[in-house]
Each structure stands twice: as structure tokens, then as C-alpha cells.
MIDOSE-1310 file (N, C-alpha, C; in nm, 2 decimals, decimal comma, always signed):
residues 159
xxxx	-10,58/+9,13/+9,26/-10,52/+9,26/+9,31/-10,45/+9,23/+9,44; -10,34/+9,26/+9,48/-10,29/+9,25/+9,60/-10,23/+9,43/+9,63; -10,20/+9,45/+9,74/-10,15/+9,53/+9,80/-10,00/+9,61/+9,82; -10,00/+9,74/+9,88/-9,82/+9,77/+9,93/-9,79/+9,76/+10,08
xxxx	-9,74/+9,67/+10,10/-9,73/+9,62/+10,21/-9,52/+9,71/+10,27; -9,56/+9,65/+10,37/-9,42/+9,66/+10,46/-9,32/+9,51/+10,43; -9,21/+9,53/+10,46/-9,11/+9,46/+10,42/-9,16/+9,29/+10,47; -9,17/+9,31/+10,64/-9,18/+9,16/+10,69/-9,31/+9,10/+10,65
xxxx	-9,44/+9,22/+10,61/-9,56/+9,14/+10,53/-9,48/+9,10/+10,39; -9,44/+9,18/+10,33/-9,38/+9,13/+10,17/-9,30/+8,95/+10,18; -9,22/+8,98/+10,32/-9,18/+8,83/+10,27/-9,24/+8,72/+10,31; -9,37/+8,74/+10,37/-9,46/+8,65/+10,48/-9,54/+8,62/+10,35
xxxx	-9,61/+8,69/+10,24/-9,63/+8,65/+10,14/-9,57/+8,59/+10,00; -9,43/+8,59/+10,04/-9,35/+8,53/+9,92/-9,36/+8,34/+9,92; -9,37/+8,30/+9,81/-9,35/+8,19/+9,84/-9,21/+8,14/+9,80; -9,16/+7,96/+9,91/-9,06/+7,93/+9,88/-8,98/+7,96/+9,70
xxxx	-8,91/+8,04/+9,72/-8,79/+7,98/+9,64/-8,82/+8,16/+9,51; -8,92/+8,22/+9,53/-8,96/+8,34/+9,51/-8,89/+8,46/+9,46; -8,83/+8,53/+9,38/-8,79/+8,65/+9,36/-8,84/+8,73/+9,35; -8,75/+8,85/+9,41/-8,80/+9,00/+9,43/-8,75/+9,06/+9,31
xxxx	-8,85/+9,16/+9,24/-8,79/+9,24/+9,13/-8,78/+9,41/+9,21; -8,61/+9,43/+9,18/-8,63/+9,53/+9,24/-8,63/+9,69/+9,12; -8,72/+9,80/+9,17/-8,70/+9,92/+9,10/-8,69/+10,00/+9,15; -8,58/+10,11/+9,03/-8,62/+10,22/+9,04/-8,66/+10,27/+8,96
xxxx	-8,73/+10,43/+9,03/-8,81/+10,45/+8,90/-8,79/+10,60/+8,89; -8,74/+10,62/+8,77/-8,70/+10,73/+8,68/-8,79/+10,84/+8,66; -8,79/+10,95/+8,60/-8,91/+11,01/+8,51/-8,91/+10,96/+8,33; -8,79/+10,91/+8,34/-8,74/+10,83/+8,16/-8,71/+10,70/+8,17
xxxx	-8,70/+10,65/+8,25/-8,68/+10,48/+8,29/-8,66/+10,44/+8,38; -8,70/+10,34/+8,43/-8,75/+10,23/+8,52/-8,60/+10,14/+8,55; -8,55/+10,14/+8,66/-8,42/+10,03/+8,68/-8,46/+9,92/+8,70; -8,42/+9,83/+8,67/-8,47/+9,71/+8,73/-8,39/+9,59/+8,81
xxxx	-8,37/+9,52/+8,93/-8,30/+9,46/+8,98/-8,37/+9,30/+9,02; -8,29/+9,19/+8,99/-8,35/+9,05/+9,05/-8,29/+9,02/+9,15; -8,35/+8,98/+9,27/-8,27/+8,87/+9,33/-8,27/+8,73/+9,27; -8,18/+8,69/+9,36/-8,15/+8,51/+9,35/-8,28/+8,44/+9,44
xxxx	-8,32/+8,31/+9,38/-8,41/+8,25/+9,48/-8,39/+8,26/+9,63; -8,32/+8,26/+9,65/-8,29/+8,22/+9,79/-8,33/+8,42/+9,86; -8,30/+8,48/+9,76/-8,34/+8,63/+9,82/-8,22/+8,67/+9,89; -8,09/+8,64/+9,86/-7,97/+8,68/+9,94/-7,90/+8,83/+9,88
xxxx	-7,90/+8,82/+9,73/-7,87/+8,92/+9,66/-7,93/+8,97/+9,54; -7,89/+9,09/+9,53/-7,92/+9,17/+9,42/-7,86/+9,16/+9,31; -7,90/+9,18/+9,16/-7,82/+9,17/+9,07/-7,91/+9,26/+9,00; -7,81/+9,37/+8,95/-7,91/+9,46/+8,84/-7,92/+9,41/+8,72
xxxx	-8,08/+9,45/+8,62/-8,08/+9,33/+8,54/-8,10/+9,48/+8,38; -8,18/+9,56/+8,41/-8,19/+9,59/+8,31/-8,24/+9,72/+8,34; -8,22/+9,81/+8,20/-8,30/+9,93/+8,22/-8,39/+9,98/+8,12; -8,50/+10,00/+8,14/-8,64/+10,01/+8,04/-8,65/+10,15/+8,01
xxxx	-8,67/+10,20/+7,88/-8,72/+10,32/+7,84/-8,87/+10,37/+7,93; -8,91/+10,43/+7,99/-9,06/+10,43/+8,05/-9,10/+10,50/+7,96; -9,25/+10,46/+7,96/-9,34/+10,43/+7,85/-9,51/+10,47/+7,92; -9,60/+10,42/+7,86/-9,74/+10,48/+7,97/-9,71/+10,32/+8,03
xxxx	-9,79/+10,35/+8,15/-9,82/+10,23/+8,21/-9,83/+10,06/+8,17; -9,93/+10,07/+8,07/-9,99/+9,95/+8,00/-9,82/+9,91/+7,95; -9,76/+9,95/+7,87/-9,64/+9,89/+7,81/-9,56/+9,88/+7,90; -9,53/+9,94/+8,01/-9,41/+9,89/+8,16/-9,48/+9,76/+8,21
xxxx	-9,60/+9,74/+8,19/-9,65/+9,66/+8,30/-9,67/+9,54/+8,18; -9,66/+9,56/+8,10/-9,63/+9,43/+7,96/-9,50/+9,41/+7,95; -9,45/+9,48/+8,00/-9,27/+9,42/+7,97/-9,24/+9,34/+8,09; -9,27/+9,42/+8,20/-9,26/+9,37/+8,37/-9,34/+9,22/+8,36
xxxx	-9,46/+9,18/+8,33/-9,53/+9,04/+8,28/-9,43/+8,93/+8,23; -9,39/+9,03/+8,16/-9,28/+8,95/+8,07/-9,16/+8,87/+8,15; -9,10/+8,96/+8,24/-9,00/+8,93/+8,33/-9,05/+8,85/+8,48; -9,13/+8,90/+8,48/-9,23/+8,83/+8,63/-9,24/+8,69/+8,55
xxxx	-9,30/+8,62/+8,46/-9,35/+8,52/+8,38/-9,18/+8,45/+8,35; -9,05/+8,50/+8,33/-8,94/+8,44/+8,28/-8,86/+8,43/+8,40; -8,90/+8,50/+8,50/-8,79/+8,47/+8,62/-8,87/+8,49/+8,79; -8,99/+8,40/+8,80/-9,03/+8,35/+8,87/-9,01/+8,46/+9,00
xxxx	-9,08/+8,57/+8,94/-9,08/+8,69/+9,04/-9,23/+8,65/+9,12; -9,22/+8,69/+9,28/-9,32/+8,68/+9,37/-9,33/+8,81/+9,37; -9,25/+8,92/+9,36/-9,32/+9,08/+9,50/-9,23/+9,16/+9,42; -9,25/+9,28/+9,45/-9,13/+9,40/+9,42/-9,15/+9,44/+9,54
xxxx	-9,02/+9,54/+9,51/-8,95/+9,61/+9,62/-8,94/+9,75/+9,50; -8,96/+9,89/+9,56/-9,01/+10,00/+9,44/-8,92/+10,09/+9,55; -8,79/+10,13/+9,51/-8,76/+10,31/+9,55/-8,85/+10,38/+9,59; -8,83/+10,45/+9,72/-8,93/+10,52/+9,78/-8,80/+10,66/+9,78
xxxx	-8,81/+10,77/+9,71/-8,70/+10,88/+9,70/-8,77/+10,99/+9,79; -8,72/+10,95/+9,97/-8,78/+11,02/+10,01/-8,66/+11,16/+10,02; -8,66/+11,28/+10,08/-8,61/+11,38/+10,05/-8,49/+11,34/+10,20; -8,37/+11,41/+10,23/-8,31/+11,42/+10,30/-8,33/+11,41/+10,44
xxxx	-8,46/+11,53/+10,40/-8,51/+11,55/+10,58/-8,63/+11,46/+10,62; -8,64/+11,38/+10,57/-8,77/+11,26/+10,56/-8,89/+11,33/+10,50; -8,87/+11,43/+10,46/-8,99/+11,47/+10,39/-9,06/+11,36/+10,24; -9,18/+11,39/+10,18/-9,18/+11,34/+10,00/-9,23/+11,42/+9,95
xxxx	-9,15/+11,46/+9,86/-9,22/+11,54/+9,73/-9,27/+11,43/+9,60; -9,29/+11,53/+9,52/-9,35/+11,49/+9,40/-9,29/+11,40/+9,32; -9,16/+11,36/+9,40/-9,09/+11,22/+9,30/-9,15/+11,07/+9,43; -9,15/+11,08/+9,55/-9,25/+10,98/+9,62/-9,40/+10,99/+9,57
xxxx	-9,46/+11,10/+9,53/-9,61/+11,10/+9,49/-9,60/+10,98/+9,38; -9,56/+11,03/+9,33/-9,54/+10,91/+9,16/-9,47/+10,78/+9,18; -9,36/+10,75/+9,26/-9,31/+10,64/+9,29/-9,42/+10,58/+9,35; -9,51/+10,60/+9,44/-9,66/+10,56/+9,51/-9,75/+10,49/+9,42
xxxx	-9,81/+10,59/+9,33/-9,89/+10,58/+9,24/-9,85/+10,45/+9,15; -9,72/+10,45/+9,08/-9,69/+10,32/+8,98/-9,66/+10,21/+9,13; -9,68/+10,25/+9,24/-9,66/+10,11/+9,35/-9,79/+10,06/+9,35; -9,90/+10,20/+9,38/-10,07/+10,13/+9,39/-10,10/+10,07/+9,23
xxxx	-10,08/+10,14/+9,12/-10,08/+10,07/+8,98/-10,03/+9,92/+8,97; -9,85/+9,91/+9,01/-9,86/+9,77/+9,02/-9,95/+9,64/+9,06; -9,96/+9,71/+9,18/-10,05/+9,63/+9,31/-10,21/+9,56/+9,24; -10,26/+9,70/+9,14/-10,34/+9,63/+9,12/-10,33/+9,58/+8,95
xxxx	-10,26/+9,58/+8,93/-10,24/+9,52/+8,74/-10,14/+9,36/+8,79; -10,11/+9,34/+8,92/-10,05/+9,21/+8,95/-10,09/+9,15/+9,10; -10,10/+9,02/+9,04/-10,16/+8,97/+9,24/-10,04/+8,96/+9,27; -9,92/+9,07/+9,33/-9,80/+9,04/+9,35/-9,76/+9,11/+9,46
xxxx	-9,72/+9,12/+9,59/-9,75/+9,23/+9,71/-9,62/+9,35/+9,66; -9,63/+9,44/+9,70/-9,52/+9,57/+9,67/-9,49/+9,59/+9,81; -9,36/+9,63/+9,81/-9,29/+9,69/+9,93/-9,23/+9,82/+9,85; -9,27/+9,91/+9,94/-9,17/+10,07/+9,92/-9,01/+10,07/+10,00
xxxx	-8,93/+10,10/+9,96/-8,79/+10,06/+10,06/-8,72/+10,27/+10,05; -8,70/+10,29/+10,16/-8,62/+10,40/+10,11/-8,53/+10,46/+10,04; -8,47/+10,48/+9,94/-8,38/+10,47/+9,86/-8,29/+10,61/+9,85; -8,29/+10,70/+9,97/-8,21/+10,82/+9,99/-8,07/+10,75/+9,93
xxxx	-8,04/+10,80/+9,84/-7,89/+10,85/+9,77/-7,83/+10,71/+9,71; -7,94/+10,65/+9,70/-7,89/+10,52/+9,60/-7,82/+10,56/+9,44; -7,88/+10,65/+9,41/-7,85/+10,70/+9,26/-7,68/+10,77/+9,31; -7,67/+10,83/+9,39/-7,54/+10,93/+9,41/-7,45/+10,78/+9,45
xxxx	-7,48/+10,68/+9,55/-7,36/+10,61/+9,57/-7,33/+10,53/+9,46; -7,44/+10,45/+9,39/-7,40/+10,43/+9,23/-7,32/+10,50/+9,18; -7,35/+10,63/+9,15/-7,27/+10,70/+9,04/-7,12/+10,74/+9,13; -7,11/+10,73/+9,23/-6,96/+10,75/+9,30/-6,89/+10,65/+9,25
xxxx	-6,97/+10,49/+9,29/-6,88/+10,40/+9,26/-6,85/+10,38/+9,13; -6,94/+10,43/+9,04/-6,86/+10,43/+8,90/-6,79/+10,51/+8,79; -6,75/+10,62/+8,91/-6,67/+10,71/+8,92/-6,53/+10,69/+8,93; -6,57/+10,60/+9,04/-6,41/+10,53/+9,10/-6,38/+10,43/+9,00
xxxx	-6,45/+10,37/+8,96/-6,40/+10,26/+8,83/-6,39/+10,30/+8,72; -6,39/+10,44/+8,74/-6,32/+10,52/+8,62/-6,47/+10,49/+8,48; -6,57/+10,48/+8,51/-6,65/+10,47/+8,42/-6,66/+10,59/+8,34; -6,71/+10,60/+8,23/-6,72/+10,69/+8,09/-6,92/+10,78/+8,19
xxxx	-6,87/+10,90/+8,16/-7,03/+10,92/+8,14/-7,14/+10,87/+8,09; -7,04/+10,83/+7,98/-7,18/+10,73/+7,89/-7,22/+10,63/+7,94; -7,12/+10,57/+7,93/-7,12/+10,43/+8,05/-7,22/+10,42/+8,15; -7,16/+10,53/+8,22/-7,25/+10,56/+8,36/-7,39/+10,57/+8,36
xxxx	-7,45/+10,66/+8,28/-7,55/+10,69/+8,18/-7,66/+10,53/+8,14; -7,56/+10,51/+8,11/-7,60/+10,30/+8,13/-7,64/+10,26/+8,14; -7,55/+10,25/+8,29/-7,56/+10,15/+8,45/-7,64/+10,20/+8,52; -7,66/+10,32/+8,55/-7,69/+10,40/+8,69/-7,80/+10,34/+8,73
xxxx	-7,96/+10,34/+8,66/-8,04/+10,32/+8,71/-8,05/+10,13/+8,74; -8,02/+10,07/+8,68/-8,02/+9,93/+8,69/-7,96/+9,91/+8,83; -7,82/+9,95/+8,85/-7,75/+9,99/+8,94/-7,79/+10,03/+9,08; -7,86/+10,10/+9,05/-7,97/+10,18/+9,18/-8,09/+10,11/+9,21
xxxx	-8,12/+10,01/+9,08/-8,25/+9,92/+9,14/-8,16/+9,79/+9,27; -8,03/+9,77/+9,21/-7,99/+9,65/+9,26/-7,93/+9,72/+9,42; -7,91/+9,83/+9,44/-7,87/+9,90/+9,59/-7,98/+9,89/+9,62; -8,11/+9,93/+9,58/-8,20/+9,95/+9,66/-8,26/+9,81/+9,69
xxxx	-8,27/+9,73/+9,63/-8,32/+9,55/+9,63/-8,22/+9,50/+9,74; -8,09/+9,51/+9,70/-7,99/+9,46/+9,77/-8,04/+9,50/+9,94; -8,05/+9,65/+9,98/-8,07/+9,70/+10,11/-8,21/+9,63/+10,18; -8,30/+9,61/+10,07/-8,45/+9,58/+10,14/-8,38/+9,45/+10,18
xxxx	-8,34/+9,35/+10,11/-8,25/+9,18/+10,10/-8,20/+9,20/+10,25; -8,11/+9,34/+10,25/-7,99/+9,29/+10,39/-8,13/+9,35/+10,48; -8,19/+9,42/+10,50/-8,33/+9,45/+10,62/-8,38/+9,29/+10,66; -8,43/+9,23/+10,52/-8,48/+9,10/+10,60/-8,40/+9,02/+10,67
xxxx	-8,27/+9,01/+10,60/-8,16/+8,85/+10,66/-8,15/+8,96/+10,81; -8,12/+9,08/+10,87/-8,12/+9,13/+10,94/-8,24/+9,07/+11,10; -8,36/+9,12/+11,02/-8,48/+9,08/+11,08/-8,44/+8,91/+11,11; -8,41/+8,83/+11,03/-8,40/+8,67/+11,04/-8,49/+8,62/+10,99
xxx	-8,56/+8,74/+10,88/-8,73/+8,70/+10,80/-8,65/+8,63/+10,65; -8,52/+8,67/+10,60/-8,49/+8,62/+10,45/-8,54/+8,50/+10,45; -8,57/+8,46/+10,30/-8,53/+8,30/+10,23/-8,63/+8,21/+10,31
């Protein structure tokens, strides 16, 4: 069982060469984002139908086991005015569920308006609703991965 830690504990526990899987998380699906070993960038990888617990956390095995994931980094949708409502209650809950269904540390990252600047930029690229529909949450895992990424190289804690 490991814990939800803060960002510079998350990478104090990563080992060399380690990826972060980053998420968001939906009421219908789960986004999901990898970094590169080195932890420099984000790349969105996929997006999961959400399902009960037991089968996210069997598919996430799956991906943790094929791409040498250390830790996640989990959307924290806090409200505008730093308040959390009932979409941070639940983003919490599947962070303390992770924590303990994997010896893998969690980090919460803020994720105010990751979903809206996604969907602007694929707006601008002229994307299809459907399209959009798509990408968005994968998209939104890899902004929110990506931001926790630029906090550490920031700090001088990356890689």
C-alpha cells in the first residue's frame, strides 16, 4: 500500500528512469496520460470507458506492467474559487483506492480548466465534435501530467 503524497515526495519516491501515468477522471471515463522516462513530457495515451473500480484498476495493471509506470499524478478539479466539491470528493477517493490497490505513490495536481483549454485548442484546429468528444479527456490527462512535469523541472526535482 503506499500513499497520496505531494509532488516533490512523489518524485523523491520515483525510481530512476520511472513513468508517471497521468489522469483524469471523468464520471464516464478516466483520461489517461504517460510521460517519457526521463519525465520531461506528457503524451496522452488513452481513454477508458469507467467501469467499478476492480476493472479500472485491472486495466491500469495492465498499463503500469507494459510501460514501467512508478506513481500517478490524478486531476484534482478544484472549483474556481479554491473551493472542492463533489467532483474533488471522488477524484480523492479513486486517489486513496489507487494508493491502496498499488505500492505506487499518488500525487493530486490541480487541474482548474484543463478540460476547457483542451477543448479551445481543438476548436482552433478546427476539430469535429466528435472528434473532440475523442480527444478531450486523454488530452486533459496529458495537460494535467504535462503541468505537474513543468512544477518539478521548475523545482529542479525532474528526472
Amino acid at each position: 500500500m503506499s500513499e497520496i503524497v505531494d509532488l516533490p515526495a512523489l518524485e523523491a519516491r520515483l525510481a530512476r528512469g520511472a513513468r508517471l501515468l497521468g489522469i483524469d477522471l471523468g464520471t464516464k471515463t478516466i483520461g489517461l496520460a504517460l510521460s517519457d522516462p526521463g519525465r520531461m513530457i506528457a503524451s496522452p495515451m488513452q481513454t477508458l470507458k469507467r467501469g467499478k473500480f476492480s476493472r479500472d484498476a485491472a486495466t491500469l495493471a495492465r498499463i503500469i506492467d507494459a510501460q514501467g509506470v512508478g506513481g500517478f499524478v490524478i486531476g484534482l478539479p478544484v472549483n474556481m474559487d479554491g473551493s472542492e466539491g463533489p467532483r474533488c470528493q471522488s477524484a480523492r477517493a479513486f486517489a486513496r483506492n489507487l494508493a491502496r490497490h498499488f505500492s505506487l505513490p499518488v500525487a493530486l495536481w490541480d487541474e482548474r480548466l484543463s478540460t476547457a483549454a483542451v477543448t479551445r485548442t481543438l476548436i482552433t484546429a478546427d476539430a469535429s465534435r466528435a472528434r473532440r468528444a475523442d480527444l478531450v479527456d486523454k488530452m486533459a490527462a496529458g495537460y494535467i501530467l504535462q503541468g505537474a512535469l513543468d512544477r518539478l523541472r521548475e523545482t529542479g526535482r525532474a528526472g
